[in-house]
N, C-alpha and C positions, 0 to 999 in steps of 0.2 A: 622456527616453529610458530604455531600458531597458540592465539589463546580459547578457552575456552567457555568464553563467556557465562552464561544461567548455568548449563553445565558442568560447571570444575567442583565434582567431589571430593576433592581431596580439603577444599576448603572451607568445607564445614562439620569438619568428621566431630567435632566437639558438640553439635548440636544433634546427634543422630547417635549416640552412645544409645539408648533407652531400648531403639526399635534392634540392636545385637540380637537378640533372642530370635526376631524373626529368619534372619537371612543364616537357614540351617540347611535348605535345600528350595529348591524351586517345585511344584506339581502340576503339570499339564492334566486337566480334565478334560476329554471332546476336542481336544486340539493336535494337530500334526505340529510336532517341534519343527520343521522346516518351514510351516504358513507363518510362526510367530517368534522364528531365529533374530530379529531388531528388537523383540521385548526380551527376547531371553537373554541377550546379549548384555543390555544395556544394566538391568539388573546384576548381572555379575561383572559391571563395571564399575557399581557403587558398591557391591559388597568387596571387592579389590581395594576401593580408594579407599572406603570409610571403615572394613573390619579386616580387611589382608586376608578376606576368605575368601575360596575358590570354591564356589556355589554348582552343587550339583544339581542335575536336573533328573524328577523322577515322574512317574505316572500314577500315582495314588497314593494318599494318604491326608489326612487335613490337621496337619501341621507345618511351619512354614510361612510361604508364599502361593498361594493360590494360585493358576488363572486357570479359567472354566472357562467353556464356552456354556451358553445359556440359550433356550427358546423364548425367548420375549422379545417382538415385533415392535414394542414400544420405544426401544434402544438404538434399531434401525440397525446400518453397516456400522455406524461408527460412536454410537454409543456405548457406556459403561457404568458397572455398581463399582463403588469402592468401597470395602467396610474391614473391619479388625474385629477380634477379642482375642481372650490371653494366650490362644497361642499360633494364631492366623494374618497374617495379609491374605486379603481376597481382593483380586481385578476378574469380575464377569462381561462377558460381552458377548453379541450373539456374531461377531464375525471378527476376523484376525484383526480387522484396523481398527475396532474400538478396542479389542483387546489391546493394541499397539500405543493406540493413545494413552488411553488406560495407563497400561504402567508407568509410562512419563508423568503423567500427571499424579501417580501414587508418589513417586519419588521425588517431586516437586512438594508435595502438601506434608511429606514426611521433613523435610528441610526448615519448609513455613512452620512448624508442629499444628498440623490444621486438619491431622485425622485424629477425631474424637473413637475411641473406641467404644464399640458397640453400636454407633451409628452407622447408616449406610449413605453414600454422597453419590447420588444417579445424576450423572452427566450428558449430555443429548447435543448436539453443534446446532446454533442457531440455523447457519449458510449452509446448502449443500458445497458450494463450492467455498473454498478460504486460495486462494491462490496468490504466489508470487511471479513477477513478471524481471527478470533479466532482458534487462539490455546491452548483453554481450556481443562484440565482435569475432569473427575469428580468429583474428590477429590479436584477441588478448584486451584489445582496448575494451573500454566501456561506454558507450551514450550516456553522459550526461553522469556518470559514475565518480565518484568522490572517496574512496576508500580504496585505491589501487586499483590493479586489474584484475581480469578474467582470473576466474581458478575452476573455471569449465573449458576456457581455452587458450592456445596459446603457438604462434606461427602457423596458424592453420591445420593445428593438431587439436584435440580435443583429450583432455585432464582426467583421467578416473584415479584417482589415488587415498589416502586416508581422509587426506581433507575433504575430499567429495564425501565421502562417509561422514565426517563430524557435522559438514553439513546439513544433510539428512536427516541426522538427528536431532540438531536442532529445530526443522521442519516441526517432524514429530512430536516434537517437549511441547511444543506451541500448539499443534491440533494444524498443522496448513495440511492442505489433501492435494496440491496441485503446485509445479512449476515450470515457468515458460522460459527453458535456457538460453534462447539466441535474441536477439534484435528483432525487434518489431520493421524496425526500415532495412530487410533484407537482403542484401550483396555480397560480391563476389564468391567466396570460398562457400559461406554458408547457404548460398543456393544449394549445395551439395546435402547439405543435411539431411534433405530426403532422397538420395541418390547413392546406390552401391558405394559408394567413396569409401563414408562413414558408418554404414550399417553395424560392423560391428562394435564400435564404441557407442554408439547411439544408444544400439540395443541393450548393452553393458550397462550405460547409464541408465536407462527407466528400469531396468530390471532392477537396479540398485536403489532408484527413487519407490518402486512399487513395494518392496520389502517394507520400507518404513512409512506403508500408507499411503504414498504421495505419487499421484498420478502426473506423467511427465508429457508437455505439450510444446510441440514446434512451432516458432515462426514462417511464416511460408511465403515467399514471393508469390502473389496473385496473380503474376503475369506468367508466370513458369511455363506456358507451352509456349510463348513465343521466344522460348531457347532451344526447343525439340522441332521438331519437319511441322507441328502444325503453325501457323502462321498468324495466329487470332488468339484473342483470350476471351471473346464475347461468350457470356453466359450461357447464352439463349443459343448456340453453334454445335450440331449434333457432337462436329467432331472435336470440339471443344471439351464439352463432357463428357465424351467417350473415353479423352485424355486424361482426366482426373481419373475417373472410375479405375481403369487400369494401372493408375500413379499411386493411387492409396490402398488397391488392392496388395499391390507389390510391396507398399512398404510395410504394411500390416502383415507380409507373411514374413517379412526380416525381423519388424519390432512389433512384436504384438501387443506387447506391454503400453505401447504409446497410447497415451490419454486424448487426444486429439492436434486439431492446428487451430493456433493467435493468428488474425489478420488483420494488417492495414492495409486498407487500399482507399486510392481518392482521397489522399491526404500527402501536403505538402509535398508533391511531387510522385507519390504513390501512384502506379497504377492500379486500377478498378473497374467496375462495373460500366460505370457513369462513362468511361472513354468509349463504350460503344453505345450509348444512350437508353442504359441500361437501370434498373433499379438495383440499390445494395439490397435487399431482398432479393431479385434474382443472382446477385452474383454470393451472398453469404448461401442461398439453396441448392446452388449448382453443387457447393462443396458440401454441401452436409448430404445432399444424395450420395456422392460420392462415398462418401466416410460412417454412412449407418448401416451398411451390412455388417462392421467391425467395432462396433460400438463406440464409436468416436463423437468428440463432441467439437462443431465450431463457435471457436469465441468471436466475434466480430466488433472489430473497434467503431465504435461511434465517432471517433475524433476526425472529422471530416468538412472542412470548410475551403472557400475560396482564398490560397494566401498570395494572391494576385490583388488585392484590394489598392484602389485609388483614396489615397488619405486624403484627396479632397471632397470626395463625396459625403456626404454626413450622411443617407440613407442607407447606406451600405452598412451591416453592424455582424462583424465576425460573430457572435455571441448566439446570434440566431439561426444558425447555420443546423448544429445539430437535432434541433428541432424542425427546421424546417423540410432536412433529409429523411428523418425517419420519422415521425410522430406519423404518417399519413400510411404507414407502412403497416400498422400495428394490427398484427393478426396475419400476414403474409408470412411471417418466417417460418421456418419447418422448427420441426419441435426439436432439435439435436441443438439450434442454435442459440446464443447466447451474445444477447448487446452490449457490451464493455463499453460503459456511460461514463465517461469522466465527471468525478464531483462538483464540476463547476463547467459554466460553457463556454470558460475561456481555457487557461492550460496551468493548472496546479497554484495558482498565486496563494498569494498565504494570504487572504479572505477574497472568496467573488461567493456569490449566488449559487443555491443548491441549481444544478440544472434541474430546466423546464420540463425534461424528457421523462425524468423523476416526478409522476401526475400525468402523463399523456399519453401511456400506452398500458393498456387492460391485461390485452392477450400476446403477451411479447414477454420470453425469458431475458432478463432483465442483471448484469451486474455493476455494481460499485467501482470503480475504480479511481483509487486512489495514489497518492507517490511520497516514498519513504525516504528517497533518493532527494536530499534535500536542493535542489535545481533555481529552485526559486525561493529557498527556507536559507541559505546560509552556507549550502556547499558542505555540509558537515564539518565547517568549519566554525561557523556557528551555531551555539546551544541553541535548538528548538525540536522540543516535547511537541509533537503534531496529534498526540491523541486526543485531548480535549477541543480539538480542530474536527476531528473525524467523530469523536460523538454530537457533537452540534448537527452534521451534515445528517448523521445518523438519526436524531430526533424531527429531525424537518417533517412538517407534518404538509403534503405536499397534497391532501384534499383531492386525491384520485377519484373519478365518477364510482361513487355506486359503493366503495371501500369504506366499511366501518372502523375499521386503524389503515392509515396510510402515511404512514412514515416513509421516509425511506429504509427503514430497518426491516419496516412491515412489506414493504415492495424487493425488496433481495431476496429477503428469506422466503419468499413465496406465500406469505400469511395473507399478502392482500389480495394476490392476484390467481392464488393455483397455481405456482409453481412449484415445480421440485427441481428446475435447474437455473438456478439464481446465485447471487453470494458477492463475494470481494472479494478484490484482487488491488497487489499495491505494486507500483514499482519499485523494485525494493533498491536497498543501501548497500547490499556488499560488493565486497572486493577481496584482494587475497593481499590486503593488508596484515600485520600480524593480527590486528585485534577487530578483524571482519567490516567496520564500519567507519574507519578512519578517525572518529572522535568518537571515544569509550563509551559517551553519556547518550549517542546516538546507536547503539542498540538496544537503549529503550526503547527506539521507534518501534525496529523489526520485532523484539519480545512483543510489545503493545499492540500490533497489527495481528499478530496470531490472535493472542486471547482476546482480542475484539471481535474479529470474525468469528472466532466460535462464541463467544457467549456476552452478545450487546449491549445484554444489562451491565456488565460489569464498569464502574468509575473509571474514569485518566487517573483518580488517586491510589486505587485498589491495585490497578495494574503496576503506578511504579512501585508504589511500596515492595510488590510480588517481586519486582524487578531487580531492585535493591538487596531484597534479604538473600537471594539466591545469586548473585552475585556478588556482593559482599558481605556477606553471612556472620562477619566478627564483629563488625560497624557498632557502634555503641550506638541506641536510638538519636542521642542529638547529634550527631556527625547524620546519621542516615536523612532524619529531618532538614537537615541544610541541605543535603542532594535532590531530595526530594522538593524542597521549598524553589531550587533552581530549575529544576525540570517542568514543574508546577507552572512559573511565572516566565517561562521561557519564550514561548507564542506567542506571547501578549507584548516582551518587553521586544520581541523581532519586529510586528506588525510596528509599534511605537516609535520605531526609529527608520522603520522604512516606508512603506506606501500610505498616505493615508485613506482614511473611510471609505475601503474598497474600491479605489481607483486602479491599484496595479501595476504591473509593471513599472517604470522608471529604472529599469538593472540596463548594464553593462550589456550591449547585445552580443549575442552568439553565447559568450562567455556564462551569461545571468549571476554576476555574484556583482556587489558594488553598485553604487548609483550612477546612473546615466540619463539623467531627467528628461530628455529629449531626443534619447539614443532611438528608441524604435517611432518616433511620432511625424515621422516623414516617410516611413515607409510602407510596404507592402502587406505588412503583419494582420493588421486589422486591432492592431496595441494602442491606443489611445488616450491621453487623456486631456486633450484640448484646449489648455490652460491658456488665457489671453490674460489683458489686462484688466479684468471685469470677473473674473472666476477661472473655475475648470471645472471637468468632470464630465461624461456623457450623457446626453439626451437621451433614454430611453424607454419614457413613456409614450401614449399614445399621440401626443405632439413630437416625438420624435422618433427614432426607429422601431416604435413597438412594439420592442424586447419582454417589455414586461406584460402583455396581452397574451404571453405564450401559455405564463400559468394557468393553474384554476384558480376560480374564486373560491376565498378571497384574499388567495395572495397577488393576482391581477391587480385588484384594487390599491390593497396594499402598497404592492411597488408603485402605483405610477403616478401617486401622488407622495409630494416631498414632506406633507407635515406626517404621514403613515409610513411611510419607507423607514425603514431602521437604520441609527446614523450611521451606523459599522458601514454601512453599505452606499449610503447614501449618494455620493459621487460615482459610486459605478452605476446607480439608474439617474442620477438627473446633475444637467450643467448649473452650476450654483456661484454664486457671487461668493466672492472671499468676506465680506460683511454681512452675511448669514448668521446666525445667533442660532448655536445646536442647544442642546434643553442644558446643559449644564452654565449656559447665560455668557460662554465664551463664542467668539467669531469665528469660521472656519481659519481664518486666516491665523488666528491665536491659538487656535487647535493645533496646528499643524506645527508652529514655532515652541508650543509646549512638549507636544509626545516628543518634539524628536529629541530636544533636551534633556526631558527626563528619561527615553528610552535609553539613552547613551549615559546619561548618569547610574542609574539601573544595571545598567551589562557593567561598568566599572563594580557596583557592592556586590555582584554577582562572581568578579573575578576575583573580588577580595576575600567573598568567604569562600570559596574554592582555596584557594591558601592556604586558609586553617586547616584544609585537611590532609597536612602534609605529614607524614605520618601514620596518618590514621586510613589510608588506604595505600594498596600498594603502589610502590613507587612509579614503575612505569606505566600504568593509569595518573597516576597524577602529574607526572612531564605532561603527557600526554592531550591531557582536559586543559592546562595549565600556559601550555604553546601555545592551543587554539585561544585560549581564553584574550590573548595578547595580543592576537590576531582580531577577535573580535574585538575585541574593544577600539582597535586604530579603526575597523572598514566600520562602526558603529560611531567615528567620530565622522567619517567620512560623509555617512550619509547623513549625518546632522548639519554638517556646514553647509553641504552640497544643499540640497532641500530647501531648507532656509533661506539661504542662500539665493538659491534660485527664484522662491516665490515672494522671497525682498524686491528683488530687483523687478519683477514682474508687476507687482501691484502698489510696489510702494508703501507700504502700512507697515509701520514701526512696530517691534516685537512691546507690546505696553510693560513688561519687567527688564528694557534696556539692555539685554543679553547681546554679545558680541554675535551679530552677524555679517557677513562679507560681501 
C-alpha cells in the first residue's frame, strides 16, 4: 500500500472535532453532482476518516456544506470564496474546477484551523497553467527518477488503478491544472500513445485527470510521420501537415478530454524543425494548427542547444544557445503555443542564472520550468527543500522593454506581457515508491511546487510549515520546528558542500549524484569549468563568450563585470584566480575549503537532530529520513575530500585553518 501523504485524515481527526456540526449533509447549488463527483467524493472521505459519517448529498438547503455555483467573472474557471458561520461551510465558484479546488483547500485550512468564521477567503491562481511533467517510460522505468517506478506504466501496459486516483487528488489538494504522463525523449512503445494501441486507457486516464481539474498532456515524437508512408517531418511540407492535422484530428475523437502535446525536438539527439533548416516557430506552428480546431494547447521545450560541443573551443558557450534559438522568434508563435523555458540556461544545477530568455521575448506565451526530481539536488537521497530556490528565480526582476513589473512571476503569469497562457511546470518527484517520493521530507518539494504556482506570494517558510501540520498534524511545535529548521537550511547546506559560486556541475556523469570534478570537462556537454592552475570558472563577459550581453540592462552590466556580478554566481560568468578576495575578506580558494567543511559538518547536526525525532514521528518516516540521512552524510564527506581535494593539488594554497586535505 501506499502512503498518503498531506492527505491522511485519519491523522488529525483530534484537530477537526469543533467543525462535527458541519459535515451533516453536503448541498449542490447550480451544480450537476456528476461535473463536481472529486469534490463530493473527497469530502465524504474526510467525513469517514475524521467523523465515521457517511455524508449525504442533497439540493437545497443552507445548512451543512455548501457548494454553489456563482456568476462572478472575477473568480474566472478556477477560482473560489470560502467562508463559514454557525451553521455553514460555503465553497462558491463560478465553474466545477474552482469549485474542485475549493473544497481541497477548505479541508486543508480546516486541518491548519485557518477558517476564521464569518470571514470570507477569495482564492484566484496566480498561473494559468501549474503543471507537472513525468518522465515516464513505458516499460515502467523513470528518466532521471528517484522514487521507484512508473505507477502510470508498466511492461508496456499503462496503470489506471486506485493509486492513479490518490494521485489525482493530490494534484487537486495543491491547485496543479495539468500533467504530462510520458517522457519528454519519446521511444518505442510510447510512440503508440497517440495511436489506436492505447486509446482506451489513454482516454480512461484524462477522463480520470479531467474530473479532478487537471488537464492531461502527451509527449509526442516530433518526427512521427517518418514511421507512417510519409517520408519527411519538415514543417513547411504540405504533406507533412496534412499528417498531423489528420493525426490529432483522430486522436481527439478517441480522447477528447486530452489537454494537448509536450515537445522536444532539436535537443540532444531529438529530432526537430532545425533538421530541415527549419525554424522552432515553424515546427512548434505546424502542430498548433494542427491541434486548435480541438482546443489543444502546444507546450514547446526551449531546451535546445548544440551537445556536439568541442571543449577546446572557449567561444563556444552552451548557455547561450537558448537564447540564441528563440529570442529572434518573439511574436512568430501562434497563440495556442507555450515556450517551456528552463530556469536556468544550463540544466537544473542547484544555482546558474535566471535565463536570459526570461527579459527577451514581449509577445511570446512564455512558461517556467523547473525540476523537482532531485537530478542534480541529491537524487532524493539527499535533504533539499528547492522552494526558496524557485522563489528567488521567481523574484528576478529581468527588466523586460517596456514592463512596469517584470519579474519572472510577472512574465508567467501574464501581468507583464498579456498573456493568459503562461505558468510553471516542474519535473516532478514521484514514483510508485510507498511513500511517492522516495525520501519522506522530499514531498515537500511536490506539496511546495503546487501552492507556488498558484499563489507566488506565498514564503518557502509558509508552505512548509503548511506542509508539516498536514502531514504530521500531532508533531509538537518544537519537534515540527526542527523539521522545519532542516528543510529551511537544506539548499544552502547542498550548494555548500557541492559546487561552488555557481560554477556547476562537477557530478558523476550519466549518473549526476556524487563528485566527479572532471568527469564531464573533456567532453561534449558544453559543462565546464576550466579550472587550471591560476583559477577556474567561465569567461562570460563581453571579453569572453557574451553570455552576459543577452540580458537587459542592467543586469548586462551587472554580470559582466566581476566587482557587480553576485558572488553566488560569480564563477559561472567570469574565470577568476583562486587568490581573489570575495567581500567577506576570505580567498576563493579558502571559500571553497570552508563551505565544503562546513557544508558536511552541517548535514552531520542535520542528521543528529533528525534522531531526536524518534518517536515523535511515525516510525516508518523516520527509517526512512534516517537511511537517507546516513547516506548523505558519507556522499557529503565525499564531496568535501574530493573538492578539496582536488583544488589542493591543483593550485597549491594550504587550507590557512590546517584541516586534513588529501
Amino acid at each position: 500500500m501506499w502512503t498518503q501523504c498531506w492527505l491522511d485524515y485519519s491523522a488529525c481527526k483530534a484537530k477537526v472535532t469543533a467543525y462535527k456540526k458541519y459535515f451533516q449533509k453536503i448541498v449542490i447549488v447550480d451544480f450537476e453532482e456528476d461535473e463536481i463527483k472529486a469534490a463530493v467524493n473527497e469530502l465524504q472521505i474526510a467525513a469517514d476518516k475524521w467523523f465515521n459519517i457517511e455524508l449525504p448529498v442533497e439540493f437545497e438547503g443552507e445548512e451543512g456544506i455548501i457548494l454553489e455555483r456563482v456568476d462572478d467573472t472575477d473568480l474566472g474557471r478556477e477560482g473560489y470564496v470560502l467562508s463559514s458561520d454557525a451553521s455553514a461551510l460555503k465553497v462558491e465558484a463560478s465553474d466545477r474546477r474552482g469549485l474542485i479546488y475549493g473544497v481541497f483547500r477548505l479541508l486543508s485550512k480546516l486541518r491548519l484551523h485557518a477558517l476564521e468564521q464569518g470571514r470570507a477567503y477569495t482564492e484566484v491562481p496566480e498561473n494559468p497553467i501549474r503543471m507537472l511533467d513525468h518522465w515516464d517510460n513505458m516499460d515502467g522505468s523513470i528518466e532521471r527518477g528517484y522514487s521507484g517506478n512508473s505507477f502510470f506504466f508498466e511492461d508496456n501496459k499503462v496503470i489506471i488503478n486506485e493509486r492513479t486516483v490518490d494521485y489525482a487528488r493530490f494534484l487537486a489538494s495543491i491547485g496543479i491544472n495539468a500533467v504530462a504522463i510520458n517522457n519528454v525523449n519519446v521511444k518505442d512503445a510510447a510512440c503508440d500513445l497517440i495511436n489506436d494501441k492505447y486509446s482506451d486507457e489513454v482516454k480512461r486516464l484524462s477522463e480520470l485527470f479531467y474530473d479532478y481539474g487537471v488537464d492531461m498532456y502527451v509527449c509526442i515524437n516530433y518526427a512521427a510521420p517518418l514511421e507512417s508512408d510519409v517520408k519527411s517531418a519538415d514543417p513547411l511540407n504540405e504533406e507533412v501537415r496534412q499528417w498531423w492535422k489528420d493525426k490529432t484530428a483522430d486522436i481527439y475523437s478517441r480522447i477528447p478530454k486530452l489537454g494537448g502535446f509536450l515537445v522536444k525536438a532539436d535537443s540532444e539527439g531529438r529530432p526537430g524543425p532545425m533538421t530541415y533548416g527549419r525554424t522552432q516557430a515553424d515546427g512548434a506552428n505546424m502542430l498548433a494548427e494542427a491541434i486548435k480546431p480541438h482546443g489543444g494547447k502546444i507546450i514547446w521545450r526551449c531546451f535546445v542547444y548544440n551537445c556536439q560541443q568541442d571543449w577546446r573551443d572557449l567561444t563556444v558557450d552552451r548557455a547561450k544557445a537558448g537564447y540564441d534559438y528563440f529570442s529572434k522568434l518573439d511574436g512568430e508563435f501562434a497563440a495556442n503555443v507555450i515556450l517551456q523555458i528552463k530556469n536556468g540556461p544550463m540544466d537544473f544545477q542547484v544555482r546558474e542564472p535566471v535565463s536570459p530568455l526570461f527579459g527577451a521575448l514581449t509577445k511570446t506565451n512564455q512558461m517556467l520550468e523547473v525540476q523537482i526530481a532531485q537530478e542534480y539536488t541529491g537524487h532524493q537521497i539527499d535533504v533539499c527543500y528547492l522552494i526558496p530556490w524557485f522563489k528567488q528565480i521567481l523574484e528576478f526582476k529581468t527588466y523586460l522593454a517596456g514592463a512596469e513589473h517584470s519579474t519572472v512571476a510577472d512574465i508567467i503569469s501574464g501581468k507583464a506581457i498579456s498573456s493568459i497562457r503562461g505558468g510553471m511546470t516542474a519535473v516532478t518527484n514521484t514514483g510508485n515508491d510507498e511513500n511517492w517520493t522516495g525520501n519522506d521530507l522530499a514531498a515537500a518539494n511536490l506539496y511546495g511546487f503546487g501552492r507556488l504556482a498558484w499563489d507566488m506570494s506565498l514564503s518557502a517558510e509558509e508552505i512548509v510549515e503548511e506542509w508539516i501540520e498536514l502531514t504530521l498534524p500531532e508533531l509538537e511545535k518544537e519537534d515540527s520546528d526542527k523539521i522545519e529548521d532542516i528543510l529551511m537550511k537544506s539548499w544552502r547546506v547542498y550548494e555548500e558542500y557541492t559546487v561552488p559560486l555557481g560554477i556547476g556541475w562537477m557530478v558523476s556523469p550519466h549518473e549526476h549524484y556524487g563528485p566527479s570534478v572532471d568527469g564531464y570537462e573533456y567532453d561534449r556537454w558544453g559543462t565546464y569549468h576550466r579550472a587550471d592552475w591560476q583559477g577556474l570558472g567561465v569567461e562570460r563577459g563581453p571579453e569572453g563568450t557574451g553570455f552576459s550581453e543577452q540580458y537587459q540592462s542592467p543586469n548586462r552590466e551587472m554580470y559582466s563585470k566581476v566587482e557587480t556580478t553576485p558572488e553566488e554566481l560569480l564563477l559561472f560568468f567570469h574565470k577568476m584566480p583562486y587568490k581573489y578576495r570575495l567581500s567577506t575578506g576570505k580567498t576563493i580558494i579558502q571559500h571553497i575549503y570552508d563551505t565544503h567543511f562546513e557544508g558536511y559538518a552541517e548535514v552531520q547536526r542535520m542528521r543528529d537532530c533528525w534522531k531526536t525525532l524518534e518517536g515523535k514521528v511515525p516510525l516508518r518516516m523516520f527509517k526512512n529520513v534516517a537511511e537517507r540521512f546516513e547516506r548523505q552524510v558519507y556522499i557529503a564527506r565525499e564531496w568535501c575530500d574530493v573538492i578539496n581535494s582536488y583544488f589542493y593539488r591543483k593550485c597549491g594554497i594550504a587550507d590557512e585553518k590546517g584541516r586534513k586535505i588529501y
